[in-house]
FIROLUM-55307 format. One record per atom (N, C-alpha, C): x, y negated, z; atom name; residue number from 0. Coordinates in nm, 2 decimals, always signed. Atoms other than C-alpha are relative to their C-alpha. Layout:
@u = X, v = Y, w = Z, name = CA, resi = NUM
...
This chain:
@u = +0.11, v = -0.08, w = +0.06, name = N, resi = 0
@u = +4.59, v = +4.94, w = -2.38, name = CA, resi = 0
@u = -0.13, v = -0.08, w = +0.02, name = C, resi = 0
@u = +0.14, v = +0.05, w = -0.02, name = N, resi = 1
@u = +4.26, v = +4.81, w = -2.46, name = CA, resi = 1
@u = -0.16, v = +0.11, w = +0.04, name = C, resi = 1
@u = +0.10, v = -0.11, w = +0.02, name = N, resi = 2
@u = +3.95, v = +4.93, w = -2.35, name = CA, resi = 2
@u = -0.07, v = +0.07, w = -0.07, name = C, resi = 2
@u = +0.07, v = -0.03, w = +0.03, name = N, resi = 3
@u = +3.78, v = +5.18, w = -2.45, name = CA, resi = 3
@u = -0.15, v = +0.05, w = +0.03, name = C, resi = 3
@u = +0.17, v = -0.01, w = -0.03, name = N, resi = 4
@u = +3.36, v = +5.26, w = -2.46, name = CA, resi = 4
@u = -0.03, v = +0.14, w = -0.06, name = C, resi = 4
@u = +0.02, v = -0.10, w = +0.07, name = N, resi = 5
@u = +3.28, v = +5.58, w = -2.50, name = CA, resi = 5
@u = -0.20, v = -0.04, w = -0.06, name = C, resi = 5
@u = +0.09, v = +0.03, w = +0.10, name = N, resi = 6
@u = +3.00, v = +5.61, w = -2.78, name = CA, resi = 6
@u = -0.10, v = +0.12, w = +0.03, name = C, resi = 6
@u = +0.16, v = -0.07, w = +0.03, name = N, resi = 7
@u = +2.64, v = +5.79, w = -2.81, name = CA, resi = 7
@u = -0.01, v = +0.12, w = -0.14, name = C, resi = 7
@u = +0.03, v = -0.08, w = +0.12, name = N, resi = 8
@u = +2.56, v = +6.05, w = -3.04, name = CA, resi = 8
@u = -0.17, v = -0.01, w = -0.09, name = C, resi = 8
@u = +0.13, v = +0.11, w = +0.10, name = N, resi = 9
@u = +2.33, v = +5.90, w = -3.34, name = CA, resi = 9
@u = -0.04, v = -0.12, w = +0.06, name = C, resi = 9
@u = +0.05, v = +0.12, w = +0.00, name = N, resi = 10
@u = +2.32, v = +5.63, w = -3.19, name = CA, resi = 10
@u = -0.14, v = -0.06, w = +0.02, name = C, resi = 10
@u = +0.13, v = +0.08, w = -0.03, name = N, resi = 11
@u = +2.00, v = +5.57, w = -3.03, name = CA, resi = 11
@u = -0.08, v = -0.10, w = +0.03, name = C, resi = 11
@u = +0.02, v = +0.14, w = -0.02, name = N, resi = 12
@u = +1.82, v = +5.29, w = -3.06, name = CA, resi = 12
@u = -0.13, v = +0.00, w = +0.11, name = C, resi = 12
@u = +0.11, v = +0.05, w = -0.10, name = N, resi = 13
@u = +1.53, v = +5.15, w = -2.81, name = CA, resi = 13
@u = -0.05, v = -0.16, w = -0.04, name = C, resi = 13
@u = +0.05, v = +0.14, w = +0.01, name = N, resi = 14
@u = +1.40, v = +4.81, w = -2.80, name = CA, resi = 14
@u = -0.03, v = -0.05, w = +0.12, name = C, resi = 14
@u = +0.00, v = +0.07, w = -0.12, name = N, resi = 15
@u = +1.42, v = +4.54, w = -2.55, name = CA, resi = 15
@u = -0.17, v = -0.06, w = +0.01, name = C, resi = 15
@u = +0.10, v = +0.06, w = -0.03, name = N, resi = 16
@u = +1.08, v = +4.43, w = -2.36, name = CA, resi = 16
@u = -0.05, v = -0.14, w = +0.05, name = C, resi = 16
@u = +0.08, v = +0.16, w = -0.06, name = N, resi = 17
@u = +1.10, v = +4.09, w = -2.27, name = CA, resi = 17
@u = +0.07, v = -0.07, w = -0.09, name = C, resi = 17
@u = -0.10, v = +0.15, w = +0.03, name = N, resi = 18
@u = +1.22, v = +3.77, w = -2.39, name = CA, resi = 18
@u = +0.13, v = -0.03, w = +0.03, name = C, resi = 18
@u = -0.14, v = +0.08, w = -0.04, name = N, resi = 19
@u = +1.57, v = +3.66, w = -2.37, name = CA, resi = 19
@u = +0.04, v = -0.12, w = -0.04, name = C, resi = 19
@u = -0.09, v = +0.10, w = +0.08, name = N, resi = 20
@u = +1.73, v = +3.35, w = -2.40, name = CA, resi = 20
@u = +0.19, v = +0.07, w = +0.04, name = C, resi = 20
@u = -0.14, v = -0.05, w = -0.01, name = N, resi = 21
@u = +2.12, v = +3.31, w = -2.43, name = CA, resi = 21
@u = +0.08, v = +0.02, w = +0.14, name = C, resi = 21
@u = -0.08, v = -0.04, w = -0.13, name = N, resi = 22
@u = +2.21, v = +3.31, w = -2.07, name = CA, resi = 22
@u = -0.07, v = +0.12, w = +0.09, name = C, resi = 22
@u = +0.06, v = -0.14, w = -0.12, name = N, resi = 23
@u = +1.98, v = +3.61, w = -1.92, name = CA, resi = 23
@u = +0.07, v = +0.04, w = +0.01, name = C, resi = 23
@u = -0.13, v = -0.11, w = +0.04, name = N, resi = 24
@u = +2.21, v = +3.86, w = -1.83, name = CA, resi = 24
@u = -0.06, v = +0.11, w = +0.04, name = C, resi = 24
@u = +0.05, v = -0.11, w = -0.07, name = N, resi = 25
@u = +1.93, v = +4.12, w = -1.70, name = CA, resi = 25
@u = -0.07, v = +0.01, w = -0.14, name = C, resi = 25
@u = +0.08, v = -0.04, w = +0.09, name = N, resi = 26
@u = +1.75, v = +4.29, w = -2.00, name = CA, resi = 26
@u = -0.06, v = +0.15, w = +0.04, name = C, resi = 26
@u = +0.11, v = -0.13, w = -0.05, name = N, resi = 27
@u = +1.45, v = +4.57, w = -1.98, name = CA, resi = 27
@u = -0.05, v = +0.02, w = -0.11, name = C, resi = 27
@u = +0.03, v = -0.08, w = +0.14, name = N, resi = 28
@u = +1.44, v = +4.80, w = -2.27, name = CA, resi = 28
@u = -0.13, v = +0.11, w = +0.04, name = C, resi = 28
@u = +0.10, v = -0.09, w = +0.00, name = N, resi = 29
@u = +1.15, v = +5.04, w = -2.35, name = CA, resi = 29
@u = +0.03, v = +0.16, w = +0.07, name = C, resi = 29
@u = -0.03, v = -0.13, w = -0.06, name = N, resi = 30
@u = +1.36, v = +5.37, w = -2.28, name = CA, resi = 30
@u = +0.16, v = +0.02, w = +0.02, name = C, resi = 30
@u = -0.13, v = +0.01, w = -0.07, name = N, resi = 31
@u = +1.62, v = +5.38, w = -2.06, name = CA, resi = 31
@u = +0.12, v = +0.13, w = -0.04, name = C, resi = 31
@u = -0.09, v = -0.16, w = +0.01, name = N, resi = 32
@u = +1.76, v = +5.76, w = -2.17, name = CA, resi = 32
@u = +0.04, v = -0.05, w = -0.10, name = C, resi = 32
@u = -0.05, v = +0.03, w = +0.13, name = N, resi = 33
@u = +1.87, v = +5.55, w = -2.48, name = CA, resi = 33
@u = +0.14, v = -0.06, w = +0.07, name = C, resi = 33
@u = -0.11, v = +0.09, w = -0.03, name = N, resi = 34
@u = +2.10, v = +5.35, w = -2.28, name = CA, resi = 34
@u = +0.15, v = +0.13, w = +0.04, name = C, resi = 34
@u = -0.09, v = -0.03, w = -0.04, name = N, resi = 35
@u = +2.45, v = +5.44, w = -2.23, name = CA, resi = 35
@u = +0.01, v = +0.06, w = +0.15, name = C, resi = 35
@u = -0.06, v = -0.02, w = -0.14, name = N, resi = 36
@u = +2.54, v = +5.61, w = -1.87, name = CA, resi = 36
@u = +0.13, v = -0.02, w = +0.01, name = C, resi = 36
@u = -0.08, v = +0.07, w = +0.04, name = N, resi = 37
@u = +2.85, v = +5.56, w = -1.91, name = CA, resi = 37
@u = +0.11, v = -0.12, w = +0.02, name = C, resi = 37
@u = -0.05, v = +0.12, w = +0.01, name = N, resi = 38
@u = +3.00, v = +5.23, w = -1.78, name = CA, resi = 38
@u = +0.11, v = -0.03, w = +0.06, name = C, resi = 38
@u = +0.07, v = +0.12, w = +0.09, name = N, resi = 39
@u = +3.06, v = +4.97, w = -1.87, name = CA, resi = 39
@u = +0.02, v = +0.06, w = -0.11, name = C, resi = 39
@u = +0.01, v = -0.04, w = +0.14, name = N, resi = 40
@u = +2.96, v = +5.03, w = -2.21, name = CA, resi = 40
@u = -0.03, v = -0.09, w = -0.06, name = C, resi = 40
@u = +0.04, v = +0.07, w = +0.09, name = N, resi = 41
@u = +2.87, v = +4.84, w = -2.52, name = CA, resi = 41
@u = -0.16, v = +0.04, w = -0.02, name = C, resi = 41
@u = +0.10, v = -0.06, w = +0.02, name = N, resi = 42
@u = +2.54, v = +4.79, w = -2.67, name = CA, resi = 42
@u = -0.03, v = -0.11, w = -0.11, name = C, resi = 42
@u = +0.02, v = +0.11, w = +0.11, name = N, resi = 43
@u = +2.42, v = +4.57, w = -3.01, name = CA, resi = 43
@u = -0.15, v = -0.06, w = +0.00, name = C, resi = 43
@u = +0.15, v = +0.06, w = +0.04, name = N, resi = 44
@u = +2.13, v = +4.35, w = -3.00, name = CA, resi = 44
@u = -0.05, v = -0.05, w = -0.16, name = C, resi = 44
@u = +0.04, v = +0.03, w = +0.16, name = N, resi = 45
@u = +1.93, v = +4.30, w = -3.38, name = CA, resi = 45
@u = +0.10, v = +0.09, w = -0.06, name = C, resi = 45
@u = -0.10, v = -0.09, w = +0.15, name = N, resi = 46
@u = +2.11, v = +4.47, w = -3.68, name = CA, resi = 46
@u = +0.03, v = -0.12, w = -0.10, name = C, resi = 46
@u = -0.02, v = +0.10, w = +0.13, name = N, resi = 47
@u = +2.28, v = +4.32, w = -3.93, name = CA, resi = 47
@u = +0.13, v = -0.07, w = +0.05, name = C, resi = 47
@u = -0.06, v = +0.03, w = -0.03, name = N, resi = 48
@u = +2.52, v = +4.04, w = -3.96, name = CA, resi = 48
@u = -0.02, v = -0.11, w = +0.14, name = C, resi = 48
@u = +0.03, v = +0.07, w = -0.08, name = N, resi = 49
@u = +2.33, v = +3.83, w = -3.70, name = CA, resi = 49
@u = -0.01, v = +0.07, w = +0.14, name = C, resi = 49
@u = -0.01, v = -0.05, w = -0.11, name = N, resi = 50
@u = +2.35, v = +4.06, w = -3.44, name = CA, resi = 50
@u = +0.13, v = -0.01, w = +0.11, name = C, resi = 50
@u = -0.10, v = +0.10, w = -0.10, name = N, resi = 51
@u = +2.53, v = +3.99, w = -3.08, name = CA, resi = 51
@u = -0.01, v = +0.15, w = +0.09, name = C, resi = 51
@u = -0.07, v = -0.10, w = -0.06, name = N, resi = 52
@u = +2.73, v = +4.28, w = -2.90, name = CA, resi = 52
@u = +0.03, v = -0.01, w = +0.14, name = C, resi = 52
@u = +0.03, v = +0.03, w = -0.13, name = N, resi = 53
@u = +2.67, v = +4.30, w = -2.50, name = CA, resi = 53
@u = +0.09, v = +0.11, w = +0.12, name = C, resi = 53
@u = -0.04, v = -0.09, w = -0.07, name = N, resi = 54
@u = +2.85, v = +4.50, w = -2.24, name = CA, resi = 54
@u = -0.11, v = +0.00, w = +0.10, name = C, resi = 54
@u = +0.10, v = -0.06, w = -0.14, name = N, resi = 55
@u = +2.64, v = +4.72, w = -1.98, name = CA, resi = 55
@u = +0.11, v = -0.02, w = +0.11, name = C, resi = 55
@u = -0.05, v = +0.00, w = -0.12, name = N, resi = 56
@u = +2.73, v = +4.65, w = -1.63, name = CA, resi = 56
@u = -0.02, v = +0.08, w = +0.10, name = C, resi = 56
@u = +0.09, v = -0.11, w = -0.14, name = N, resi = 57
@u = +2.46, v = +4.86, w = -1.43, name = CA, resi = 57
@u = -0.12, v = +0.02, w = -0.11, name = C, resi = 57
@u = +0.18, v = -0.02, w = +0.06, name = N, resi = 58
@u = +2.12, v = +5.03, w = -1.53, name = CA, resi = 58
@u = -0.05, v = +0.02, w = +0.15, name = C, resi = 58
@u = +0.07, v = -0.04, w = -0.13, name = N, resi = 59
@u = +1.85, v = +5.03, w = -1.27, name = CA, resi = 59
@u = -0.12, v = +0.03, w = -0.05, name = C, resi = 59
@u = +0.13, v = +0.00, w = +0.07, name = N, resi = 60
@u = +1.57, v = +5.19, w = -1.42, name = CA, resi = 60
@u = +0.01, v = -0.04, w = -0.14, name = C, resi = 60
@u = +0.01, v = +0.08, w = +0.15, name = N, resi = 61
@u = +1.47, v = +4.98, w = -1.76, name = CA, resi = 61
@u = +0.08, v = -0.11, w = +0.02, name = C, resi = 61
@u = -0.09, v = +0.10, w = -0.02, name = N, resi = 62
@u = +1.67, v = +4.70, w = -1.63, name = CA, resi = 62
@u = +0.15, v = -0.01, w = -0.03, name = C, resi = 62
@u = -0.15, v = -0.01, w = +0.05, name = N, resi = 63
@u = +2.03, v = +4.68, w = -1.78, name = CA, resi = 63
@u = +0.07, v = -0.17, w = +0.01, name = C, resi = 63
@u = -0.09, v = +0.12, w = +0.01, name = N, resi = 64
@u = +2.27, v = +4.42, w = -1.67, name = CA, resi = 64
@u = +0.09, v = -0.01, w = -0.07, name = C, resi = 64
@u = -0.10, v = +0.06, w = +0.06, name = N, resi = 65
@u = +2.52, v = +4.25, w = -1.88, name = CA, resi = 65
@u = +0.07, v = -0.11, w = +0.01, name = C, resi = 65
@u = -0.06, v = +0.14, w = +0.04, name = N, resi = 66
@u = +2.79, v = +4.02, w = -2.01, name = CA, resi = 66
@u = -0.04, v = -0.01, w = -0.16, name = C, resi = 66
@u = +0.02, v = +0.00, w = +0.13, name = N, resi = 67
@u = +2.68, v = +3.84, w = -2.29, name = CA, resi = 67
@u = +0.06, v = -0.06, w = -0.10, name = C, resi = 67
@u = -0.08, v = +0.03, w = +0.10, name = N, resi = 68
@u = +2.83, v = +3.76, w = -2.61, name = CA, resi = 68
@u = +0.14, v = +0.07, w = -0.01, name = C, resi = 68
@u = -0.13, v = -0.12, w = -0.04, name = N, resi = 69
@u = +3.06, v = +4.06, w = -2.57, name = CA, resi = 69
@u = +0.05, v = -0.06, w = -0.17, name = C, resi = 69
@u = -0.02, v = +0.02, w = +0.12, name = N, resi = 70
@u = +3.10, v = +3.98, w = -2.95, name = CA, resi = 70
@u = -0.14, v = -0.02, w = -0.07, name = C, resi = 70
@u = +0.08, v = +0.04, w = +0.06, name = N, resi = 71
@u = +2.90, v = +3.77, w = -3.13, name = CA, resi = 71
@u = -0.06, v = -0.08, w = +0.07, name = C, resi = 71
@u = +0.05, v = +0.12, w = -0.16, name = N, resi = 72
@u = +2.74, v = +3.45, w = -2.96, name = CA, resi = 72
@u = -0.13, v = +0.03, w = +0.06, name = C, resi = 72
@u = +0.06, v = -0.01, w = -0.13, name = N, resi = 73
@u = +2.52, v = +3.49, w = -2.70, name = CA, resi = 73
@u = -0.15, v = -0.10, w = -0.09, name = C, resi = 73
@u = +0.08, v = +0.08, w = +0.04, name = N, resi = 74
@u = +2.15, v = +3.38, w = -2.84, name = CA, resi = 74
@u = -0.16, v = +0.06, w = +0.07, name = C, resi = 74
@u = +0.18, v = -0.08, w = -0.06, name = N, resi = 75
@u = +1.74, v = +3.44, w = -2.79, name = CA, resi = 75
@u = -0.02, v = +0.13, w = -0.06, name = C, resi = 75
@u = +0.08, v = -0.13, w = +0.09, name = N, resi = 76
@u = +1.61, v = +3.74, w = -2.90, name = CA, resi = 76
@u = -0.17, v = +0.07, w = +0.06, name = C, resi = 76
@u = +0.15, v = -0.01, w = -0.04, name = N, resi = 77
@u = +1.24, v = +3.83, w = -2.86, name = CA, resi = 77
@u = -0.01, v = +0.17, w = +0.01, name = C, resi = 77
@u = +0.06, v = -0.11, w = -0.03, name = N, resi = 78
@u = +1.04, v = +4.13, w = -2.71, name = CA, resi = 78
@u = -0.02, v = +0.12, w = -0.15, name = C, resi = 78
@u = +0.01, v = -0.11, w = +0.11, name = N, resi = 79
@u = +1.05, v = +4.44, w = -2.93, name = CA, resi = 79
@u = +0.12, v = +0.00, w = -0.11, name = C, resi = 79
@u = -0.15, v = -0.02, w = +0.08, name = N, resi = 80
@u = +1.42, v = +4.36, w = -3.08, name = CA, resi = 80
@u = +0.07, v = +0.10, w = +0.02, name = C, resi = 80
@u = -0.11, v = -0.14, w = -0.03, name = N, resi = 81
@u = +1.65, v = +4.65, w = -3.13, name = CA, resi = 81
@u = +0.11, v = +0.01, w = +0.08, name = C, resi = 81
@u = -0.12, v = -0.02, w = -0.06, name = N, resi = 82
@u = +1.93, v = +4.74, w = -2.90, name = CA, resi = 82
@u = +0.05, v = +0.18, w = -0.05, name = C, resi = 82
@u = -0.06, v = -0.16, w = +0.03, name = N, resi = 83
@u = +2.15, v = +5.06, w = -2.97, name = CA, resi = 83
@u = +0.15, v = +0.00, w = +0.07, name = C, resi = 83
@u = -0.16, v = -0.01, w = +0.00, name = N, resi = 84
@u = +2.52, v = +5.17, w = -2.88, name = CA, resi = 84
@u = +0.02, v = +0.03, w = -0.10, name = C, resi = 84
@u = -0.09, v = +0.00, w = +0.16, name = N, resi = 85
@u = +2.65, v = +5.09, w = -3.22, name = CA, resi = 85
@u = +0.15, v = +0.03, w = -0.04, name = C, resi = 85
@u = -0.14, v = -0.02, w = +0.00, name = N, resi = 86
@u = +3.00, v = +5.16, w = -3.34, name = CA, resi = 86
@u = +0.05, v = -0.17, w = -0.03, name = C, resi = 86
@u = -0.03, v = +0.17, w = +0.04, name = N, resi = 87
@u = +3.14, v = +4.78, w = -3.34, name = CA, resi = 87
@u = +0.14, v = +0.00, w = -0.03, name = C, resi = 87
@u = -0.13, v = +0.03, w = +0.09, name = N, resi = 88
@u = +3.44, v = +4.61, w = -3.45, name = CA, resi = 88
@u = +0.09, v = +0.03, w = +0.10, name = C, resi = 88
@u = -0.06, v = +0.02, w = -0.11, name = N, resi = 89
@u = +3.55, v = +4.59, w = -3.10, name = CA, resi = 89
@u = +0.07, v = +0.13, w = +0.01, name = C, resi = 89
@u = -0.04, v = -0.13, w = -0.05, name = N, resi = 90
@u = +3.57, v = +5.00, w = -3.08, name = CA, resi = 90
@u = +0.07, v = +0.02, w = -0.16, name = C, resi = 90
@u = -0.17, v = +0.00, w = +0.13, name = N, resi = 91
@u = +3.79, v = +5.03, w = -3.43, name = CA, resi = 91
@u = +0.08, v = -0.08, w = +0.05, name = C, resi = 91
@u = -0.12, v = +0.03, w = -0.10, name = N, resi = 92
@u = +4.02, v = +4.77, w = -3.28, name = CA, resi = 92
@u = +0.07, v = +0.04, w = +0.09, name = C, resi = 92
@u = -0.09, v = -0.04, w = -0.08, name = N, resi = 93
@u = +4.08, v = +4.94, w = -2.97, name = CA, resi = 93
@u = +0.00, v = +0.08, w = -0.04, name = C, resi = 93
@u = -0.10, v = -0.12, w = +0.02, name = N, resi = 94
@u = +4.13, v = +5.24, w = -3.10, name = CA, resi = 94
@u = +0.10, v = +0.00, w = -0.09, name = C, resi = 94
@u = -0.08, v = +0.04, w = +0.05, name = N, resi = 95
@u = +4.34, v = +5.12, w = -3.36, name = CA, resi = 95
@u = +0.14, v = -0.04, w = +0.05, name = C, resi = 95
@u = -0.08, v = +0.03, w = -0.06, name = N, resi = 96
@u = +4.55, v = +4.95, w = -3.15, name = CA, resi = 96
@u = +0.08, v = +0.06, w = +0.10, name = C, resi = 96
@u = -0.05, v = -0.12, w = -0.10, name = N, resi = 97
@u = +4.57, v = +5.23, w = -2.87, name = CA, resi = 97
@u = +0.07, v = +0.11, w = -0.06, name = C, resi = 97
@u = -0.08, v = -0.14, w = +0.10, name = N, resi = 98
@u = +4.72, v = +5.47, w = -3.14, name = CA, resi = 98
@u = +0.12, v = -0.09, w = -0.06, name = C, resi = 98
@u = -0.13, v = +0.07, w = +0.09, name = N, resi = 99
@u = +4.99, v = +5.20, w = -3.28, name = CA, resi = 99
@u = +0.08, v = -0.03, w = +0.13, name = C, resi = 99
């Protein structure tokens, strides 16, 4: 069985406050009540097809640790980019797979 993430309702988005390059693994979003409780959860940085899918590890405050390039490679993204718990490919897979 693969894992599953349980998902957010609407999907709230927030936006990250600092800088990242590709190996940070600590990110600090504007409002933490957006983030998943939940964990380990997913979470999508940018929109679109350029966007890179992160697993939560811990929240402490605004601070959210991760692994990066949960799906999607692992890159920079600048202060005021979007983060949300998105529905991804990852979570139709496993549930796909968990029901076959």
């Amino acid at each position: 069985m693969l894992d599953m993430y349980k998902g957010v309702v609407n999907s709230p988005e927030t936006t990250i406050t600092n800088d990242i390059n590709n190996t940070d693994t600590i990110i600090y979003v504007l409002d933490e009540t957006r983030v998943p409780t939940d964990l380990p959860n997913l979470m999508t940085l940018g929109t679109g097809t350029n966007s890179e899918t992160v697993k939560i590890l811990s929240i402490t405050g605004n601070a959210i640790t991760v692994v990066r390039g949960f799906q999607g490679v692992a890159k920079s993204w600048n202060a005021g980019t979007i983060i949300a718990r998105n529905f991804t490919e990852y979570d139709y897979n496993a549930l796909k797979e968990n029901i076959t």
